[in-house]
N, C-alpha and C positions, 0 to 999 in steps of 0.2 A: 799082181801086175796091172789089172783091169780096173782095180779100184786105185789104183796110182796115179792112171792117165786119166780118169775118171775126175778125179781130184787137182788133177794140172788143169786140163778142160776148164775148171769150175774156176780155179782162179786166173787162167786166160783171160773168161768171158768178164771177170772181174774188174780186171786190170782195165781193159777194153774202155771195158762201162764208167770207170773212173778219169781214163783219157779224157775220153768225151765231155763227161761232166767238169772236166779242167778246161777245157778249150774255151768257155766262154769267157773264164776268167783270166782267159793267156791274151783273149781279143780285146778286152777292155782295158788291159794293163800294158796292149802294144800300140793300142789308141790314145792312150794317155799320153804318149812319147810321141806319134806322128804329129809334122806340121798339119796347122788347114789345109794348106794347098794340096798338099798330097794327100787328104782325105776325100778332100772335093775331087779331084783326078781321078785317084783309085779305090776310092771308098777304102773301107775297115780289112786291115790284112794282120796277120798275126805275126810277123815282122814288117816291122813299120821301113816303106820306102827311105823319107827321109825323116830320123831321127830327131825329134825336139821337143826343149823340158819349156817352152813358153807357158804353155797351161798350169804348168804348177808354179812357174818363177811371180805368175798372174795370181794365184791363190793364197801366196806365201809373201804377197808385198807386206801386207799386215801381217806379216807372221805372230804375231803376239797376242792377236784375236783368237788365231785359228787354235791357238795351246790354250787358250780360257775357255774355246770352246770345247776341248776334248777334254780339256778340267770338271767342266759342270754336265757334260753327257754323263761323264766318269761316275761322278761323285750322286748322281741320279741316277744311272742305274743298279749301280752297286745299292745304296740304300734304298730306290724305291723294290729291287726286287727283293732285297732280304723280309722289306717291310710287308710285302705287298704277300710274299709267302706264307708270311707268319699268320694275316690276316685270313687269308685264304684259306691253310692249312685249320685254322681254330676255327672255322665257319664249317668245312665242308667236312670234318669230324664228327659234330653233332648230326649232323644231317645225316649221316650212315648210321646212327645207333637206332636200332628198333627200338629200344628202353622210353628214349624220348619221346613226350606227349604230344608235342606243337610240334613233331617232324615233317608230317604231310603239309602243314600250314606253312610252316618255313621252307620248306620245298616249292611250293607253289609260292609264296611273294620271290624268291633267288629267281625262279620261274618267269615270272612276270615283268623281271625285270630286264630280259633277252628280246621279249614281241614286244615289249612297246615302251618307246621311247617321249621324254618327255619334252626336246627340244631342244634346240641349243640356246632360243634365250632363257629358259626359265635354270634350264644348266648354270648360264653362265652368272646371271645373276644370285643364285645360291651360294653359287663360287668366289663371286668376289665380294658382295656385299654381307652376307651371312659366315664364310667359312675364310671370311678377309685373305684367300687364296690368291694376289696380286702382288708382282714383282717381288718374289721370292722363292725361293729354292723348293718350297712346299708344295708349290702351284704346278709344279712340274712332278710331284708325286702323287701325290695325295690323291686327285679325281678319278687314277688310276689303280689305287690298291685293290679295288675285290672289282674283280668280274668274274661274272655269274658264270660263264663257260670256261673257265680255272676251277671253281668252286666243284662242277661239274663233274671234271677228270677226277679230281679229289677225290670226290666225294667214291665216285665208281671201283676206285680202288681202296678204301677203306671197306665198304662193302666185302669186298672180296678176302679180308682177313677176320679168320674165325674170332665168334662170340667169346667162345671158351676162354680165348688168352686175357682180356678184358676180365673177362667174370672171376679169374681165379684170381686173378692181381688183387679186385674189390677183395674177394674172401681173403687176402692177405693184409689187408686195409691202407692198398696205395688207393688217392683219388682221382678223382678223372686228371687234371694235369699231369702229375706225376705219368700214370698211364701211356696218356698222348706222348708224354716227353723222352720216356723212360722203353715203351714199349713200341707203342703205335708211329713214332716217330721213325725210329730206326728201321724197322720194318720196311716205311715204304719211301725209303731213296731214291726207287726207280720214277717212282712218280714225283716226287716233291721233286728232285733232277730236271725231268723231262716240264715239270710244271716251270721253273723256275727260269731253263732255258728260253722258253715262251714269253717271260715276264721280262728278260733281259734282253732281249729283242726288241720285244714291242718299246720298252722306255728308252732303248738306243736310237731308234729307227725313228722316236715320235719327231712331231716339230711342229704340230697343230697346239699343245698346251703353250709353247713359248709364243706362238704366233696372237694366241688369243689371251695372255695372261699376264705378258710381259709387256714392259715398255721400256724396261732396262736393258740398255743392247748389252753390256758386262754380263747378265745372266741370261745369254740366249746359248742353248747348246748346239751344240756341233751341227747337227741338221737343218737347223734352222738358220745358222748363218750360213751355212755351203748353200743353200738354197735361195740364201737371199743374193748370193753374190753370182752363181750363176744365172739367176733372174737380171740382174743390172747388167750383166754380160749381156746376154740373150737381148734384153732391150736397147741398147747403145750398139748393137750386129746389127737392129732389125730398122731401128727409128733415122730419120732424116738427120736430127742432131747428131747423134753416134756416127753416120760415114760419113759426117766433114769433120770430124775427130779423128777417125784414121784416116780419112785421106791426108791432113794435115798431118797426121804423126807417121805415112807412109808406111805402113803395116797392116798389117790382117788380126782383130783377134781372135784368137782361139777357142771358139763357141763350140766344137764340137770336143776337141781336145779336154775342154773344162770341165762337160758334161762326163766324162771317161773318167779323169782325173778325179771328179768328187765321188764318185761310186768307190775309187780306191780310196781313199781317203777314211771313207764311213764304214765301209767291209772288213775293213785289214784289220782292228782292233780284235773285234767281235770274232774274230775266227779263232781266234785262240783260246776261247771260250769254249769250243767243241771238243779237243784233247780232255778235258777236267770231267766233264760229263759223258764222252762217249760211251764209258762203261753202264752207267744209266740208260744213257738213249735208247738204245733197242728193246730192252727190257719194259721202257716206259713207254714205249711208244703200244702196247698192249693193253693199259689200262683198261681194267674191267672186263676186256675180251674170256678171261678164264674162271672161274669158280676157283678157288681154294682152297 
């Protein structure tokens, strides 16, 4: 009986703790619907005083941008994180075999390439002159396939699976891909999962490679246009020309509302992303923590 209420206890304090962590997304999602006015009056309330869709009817005038934009987020995250994986995964492999001889040396350059950075011009220049990495779907993948703190977790969690399993395989005469594919692969879900969630984040959420890489507004993803349109928002609220635009058009625009509205916008896909991996997640969010 003591272990019952014990166990109820436990998912009260749960349930609680999940509330909470909803509320902020209930406040952003009842802000996206409030007028200005009523923001300005009563600030941010989780039912909105008076009810209005002007900030998205404002985001959805070009509706047909905003779907080319969730087209090529799409079509970049998906391929850069499978890419960026695979990359990742075949890098931070080697780097956990003792076997290998240039382990410590390629340890130490993946190393070196965390403390010091070489700059954004000499980056971008690589980038677009050498790796012809300009106005193209690449440009938005590519710069980002291997980081060294992916490589990292990788790596920390191969570690952690016995030599043996490897060795006996060779004695059976699989070779190292096979191995990786067949054995080492399947093994560790928990990480490649929890690696991969990291990877589809970051390529959802970027808007730095479009902004420095693009100059075709067709292949600017989703962040980078929401970004761009609440900036022309934000500037025509704040500039001289902008209030003789609305005082002439006799309205208010929705500067705050926009700002609410684009968070929903760029969050809501990606959350559905966490049902697919949550069985992963916890599991990976350990990496390396254990011997095994």
């Amino acid at each position: 009986m003591i272990r019952k209420w014990n166990l109820g206890l436990v998912y009260l304090v749960i349930l609680v703790f999940s509330l909470f962590c909803f509320l902020p997304f209930l406040l952003v999602l009842s802000s996206s619907f409030t007028s200005e006015e009523s923001i300005i009056a009563h600030g941010y309330n989780l039912i909105p005083h008076v009810f209005d869709t002007s900030a998205y009817h404002l985001l959805f005038l070009d509706g047909e941008r905003i779907l080319n934009g969730y087209k090529i987020s799409i079509i970049v995250t998906v391929g850069g994180t499978v890419a960026s994986l695979a990359v990742t995964s075949l890098l931070a492999y080697p780097l956990a075999l003792k076997r290998l001889k240039l382990r410590k040396a390629l340890n130490l350059y993946t190393l070196i390439t965390i403390l010091i950075n070489g700059g954004i011009v000499p980056w971008y220049i690589v980038c677009v002159r050498y790796l012809h990495l300009q106005d193209n779907l690449f440009a938005l993948i590519v710069p980002y396939l291997c980081q060294a703190w992916n490589v990292f977790l990788l790596r920390s969690f191969f570690q952690t699976i016995p030599d043996e399993i490897s060795e006996s395989a060779k004695m059976d005469g699989a070779g190292e891909y096979r191995i990786f594919c067949t054995i080492i692969a399947p093994l560790a879900k928990p990480a490649l999962a929890t690696v991969g969630l990291f990877i589809a984040l970051m390529y959802w959420n970027d808007w730095w490679l479009g902004l420095t890489l693009l100059n075709r507004t067709e292949l600017q993803p989703l962040q980078l246009l929401l970004r761009t349109i609440q900036s022309n928002v934000q500037f025509i609220s704040t500039s001289a020309q902008g209030a003789e635009i609305i005082r002439a058009t006799g309205g208010r625009l929705p500067s705050e509302g926009i700002k609410m509205a684009v968070c929903i916008l760029t969050i809501g896909p990606i959350v559905f992303v966490y049902p697919f991996v949550q069985r992963f997640f916890i599991k990976g969010l350990t990496i390396g923590a254990v011997k095994g």
